[in-house]
C-alpha positions in Angstrom: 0.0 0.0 0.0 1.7 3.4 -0.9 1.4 6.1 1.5 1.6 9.9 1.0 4.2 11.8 0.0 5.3 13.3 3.2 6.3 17.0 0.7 2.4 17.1 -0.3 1.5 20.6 0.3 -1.0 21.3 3.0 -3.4 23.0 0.6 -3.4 19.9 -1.3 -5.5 18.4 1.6 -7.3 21.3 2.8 -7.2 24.6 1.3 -7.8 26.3 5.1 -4.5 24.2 5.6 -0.5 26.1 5.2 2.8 25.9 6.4 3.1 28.0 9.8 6.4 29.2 8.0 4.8 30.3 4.9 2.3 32.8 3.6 -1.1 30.5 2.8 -2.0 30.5 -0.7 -5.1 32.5 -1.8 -8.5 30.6 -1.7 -10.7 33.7 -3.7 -9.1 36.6 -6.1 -7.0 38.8 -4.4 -6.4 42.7 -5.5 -2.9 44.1 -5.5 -2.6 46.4 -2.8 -0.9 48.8 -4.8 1.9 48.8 -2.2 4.7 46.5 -3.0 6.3 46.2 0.3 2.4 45.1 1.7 1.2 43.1 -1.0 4.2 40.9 -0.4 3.3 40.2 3.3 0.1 39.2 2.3 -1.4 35.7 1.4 -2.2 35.8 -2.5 -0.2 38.8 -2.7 -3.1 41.1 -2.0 -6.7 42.0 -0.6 -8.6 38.9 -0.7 -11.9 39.6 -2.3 -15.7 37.8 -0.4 -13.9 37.7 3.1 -13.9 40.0 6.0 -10.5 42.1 6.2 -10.2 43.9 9.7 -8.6 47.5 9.8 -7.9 49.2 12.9 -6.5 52.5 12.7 -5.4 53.8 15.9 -7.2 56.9 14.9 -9.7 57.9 12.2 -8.1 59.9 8.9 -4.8 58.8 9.3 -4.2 57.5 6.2 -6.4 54.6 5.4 -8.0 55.6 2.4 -4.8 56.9 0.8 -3.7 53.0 2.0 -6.9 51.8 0.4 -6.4 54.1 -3.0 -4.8 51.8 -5.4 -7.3 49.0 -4.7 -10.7 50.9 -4.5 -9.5 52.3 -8.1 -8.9 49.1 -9.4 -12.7 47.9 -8.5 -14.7 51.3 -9.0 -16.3 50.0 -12.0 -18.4 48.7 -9.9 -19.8 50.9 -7.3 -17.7 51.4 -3.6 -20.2 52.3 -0.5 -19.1 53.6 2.2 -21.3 53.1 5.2 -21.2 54.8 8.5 -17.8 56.9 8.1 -16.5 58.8 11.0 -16.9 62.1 8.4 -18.7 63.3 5.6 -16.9 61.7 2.4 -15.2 65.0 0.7 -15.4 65.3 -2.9 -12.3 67.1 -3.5 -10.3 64.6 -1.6 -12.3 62.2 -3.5 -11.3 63.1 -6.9 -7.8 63.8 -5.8 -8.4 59.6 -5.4 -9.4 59.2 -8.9 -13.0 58.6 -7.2 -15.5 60.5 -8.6 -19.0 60.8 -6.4 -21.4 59.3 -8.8 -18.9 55.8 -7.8 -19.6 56.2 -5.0 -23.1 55.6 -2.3 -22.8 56.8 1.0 -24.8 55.6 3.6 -25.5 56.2 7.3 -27.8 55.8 10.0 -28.7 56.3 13.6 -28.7 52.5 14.4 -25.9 50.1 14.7 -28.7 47.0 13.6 -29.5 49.4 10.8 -26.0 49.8 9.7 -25.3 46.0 10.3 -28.6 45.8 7.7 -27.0 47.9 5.0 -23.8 46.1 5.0 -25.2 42.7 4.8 -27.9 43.9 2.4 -24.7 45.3 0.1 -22.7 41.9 1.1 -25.7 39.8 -0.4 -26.1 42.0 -3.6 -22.9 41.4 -4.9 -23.3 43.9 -7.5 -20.8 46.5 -5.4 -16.8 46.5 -5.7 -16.4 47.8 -2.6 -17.6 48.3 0.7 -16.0 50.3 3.4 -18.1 50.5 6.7 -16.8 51.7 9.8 -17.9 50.2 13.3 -16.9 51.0 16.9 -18.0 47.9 18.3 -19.4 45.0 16.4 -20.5 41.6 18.5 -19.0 38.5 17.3 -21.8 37.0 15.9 -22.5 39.9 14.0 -18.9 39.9 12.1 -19.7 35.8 11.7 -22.9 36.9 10.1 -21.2 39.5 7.7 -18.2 37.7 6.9 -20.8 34.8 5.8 -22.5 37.3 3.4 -19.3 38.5 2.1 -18.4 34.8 0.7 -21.1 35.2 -1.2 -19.3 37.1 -3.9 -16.7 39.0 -5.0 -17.0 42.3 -2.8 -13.8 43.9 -1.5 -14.8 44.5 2.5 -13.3 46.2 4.8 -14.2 46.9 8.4 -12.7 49.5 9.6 -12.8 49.2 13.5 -10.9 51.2 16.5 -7.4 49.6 17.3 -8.3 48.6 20.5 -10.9 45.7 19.0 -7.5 43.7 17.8 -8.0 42.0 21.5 -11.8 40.6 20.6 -12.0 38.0 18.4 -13.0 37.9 14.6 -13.6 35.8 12.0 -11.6 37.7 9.7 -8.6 36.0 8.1 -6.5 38.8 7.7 -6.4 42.0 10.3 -4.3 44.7 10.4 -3.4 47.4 12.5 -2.4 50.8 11.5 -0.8 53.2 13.5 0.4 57.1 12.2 4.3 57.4 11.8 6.3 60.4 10.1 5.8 60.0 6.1 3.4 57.4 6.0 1.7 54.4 8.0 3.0 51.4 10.4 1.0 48.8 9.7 0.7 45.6 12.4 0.1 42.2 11.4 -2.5 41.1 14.1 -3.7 38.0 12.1 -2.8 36.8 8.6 -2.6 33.2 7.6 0.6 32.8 7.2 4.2 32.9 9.9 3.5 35.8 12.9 5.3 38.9 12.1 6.1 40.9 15.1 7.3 43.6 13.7 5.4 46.4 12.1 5.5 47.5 8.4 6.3 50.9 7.8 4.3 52.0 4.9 5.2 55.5 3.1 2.0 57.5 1.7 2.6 60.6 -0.2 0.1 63.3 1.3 -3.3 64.1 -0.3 -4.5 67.2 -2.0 -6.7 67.6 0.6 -4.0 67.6 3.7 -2.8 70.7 1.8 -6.3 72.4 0.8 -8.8 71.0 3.3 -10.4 74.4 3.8 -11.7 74.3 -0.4 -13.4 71.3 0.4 -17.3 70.4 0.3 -19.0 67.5 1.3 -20.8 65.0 -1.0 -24.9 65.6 -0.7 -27.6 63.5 0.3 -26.3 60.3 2.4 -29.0 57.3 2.1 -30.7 56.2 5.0 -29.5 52.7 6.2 -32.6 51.0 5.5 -33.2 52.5 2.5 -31.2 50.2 0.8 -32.4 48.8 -2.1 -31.2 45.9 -4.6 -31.6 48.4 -7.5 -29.3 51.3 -5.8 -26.7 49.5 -5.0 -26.6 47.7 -8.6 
């Protein structure tokens, strides 16, 4: 009876399975990051696509969308919602992106549920490229639920969460934290499947036209409510 091969890759038998010494190879379609130095600390080379990615900034605006840029650009064909964000989206900082409003829906609401709603409801659709939807504190079962709905397709998600939530437990495969530094972003790897880095990633990030004429800004109009949510507005 043969037996076998002891160099069999672990994703041969399982594709959850990898090498604790090696980066994990990518189960759905991954999008370059954009960022060389990142992309290469990340399983598949990239942002998985139909998962739950966990960011936790230590703080809100200190860099994440110009972190998210490259990506969001590369899926605005479809649209990119951004639910609950700690500030009106601004469309001068927006098109400095390459992101023009009409790519975009912005929603918000009063209610956590009803925000938890909207992002499964967008999850389900499939129809967005994007979703960006920031939470201060989400229950586990809720991120279960969401990171359920996101497998359902090909939607880039990110859940953008306060830095102290890397203690809770998530279902996420890959969380990072991101902390300000001079020039640019250190970024922690909390939880990736792949070896534990301990060491942070410093990221450079050139600084947006809006960092240098925030005061020309205006805000884009007319948010949608949370519930409003519809299968035909967000495809």
């Amino acid at each position: 009876m043969s037996t076998p091969a002891l160099s069999a890759s672990p994703e041969d038998l399982h594709p959850s399975l990898w090498r604790a010494s090696q980066l994990a190879h990518a189960t759905a379609r991954c999008v370059d990051t954009g960022h060389a130095t990142l992309s290469s600390q990340l399983p598949g080379g990239g942002w998985p696509t139909g998962t739950l990615i966990d960011l936790l900034p230590q703080q809100p605006g200190i860099g994440e969308l110009r972190l998210l840029r490259p990506a969001l650009l590369k899926v605005a064909k479809r649209r990119i919602v951004l639910l609950q964000p700690p500030h009106p989206p601004q469309a001068l900082a927006l098109a400095a992106m390459g992101l023009q409003p009409s790519q975009l829906i912005w929603i918000r609401s009063s209610r956590s549920t009803d925000a938890l709603w909207a992002a499964e409801q967008v999850l389900r659709s499939g129809s967005c490229g994007a979703l960006l939807f920031w939470q201060s504190h989400a229950r586990g079962e809720s991120l279960r639920r969401l990171h359920l709905a996101a497998q359902g397709g090909e939607t880039l998600f990110f859940m953008l969460r306060p830095l102290a939530a890397a203690q809770d437990s998530s279902p996420a495969p890959l969380r990072l934290s991101l902390r300000p530094a001079v020039g640019g972003l250190e970024i922690g790897f909390v939880k990736r499947r792949g070896p534990q880095r301990d060491a942070p990633l410093f990221l450079p990030l050139t600084p947006s036209l809006l960092q240098r004429h925030a005061t020309l800004d205006r805000a884009i109009p007319a948010p949608a409510p949370a519930r409003s949510v519809q299968p035909e507005l967000v495809g």
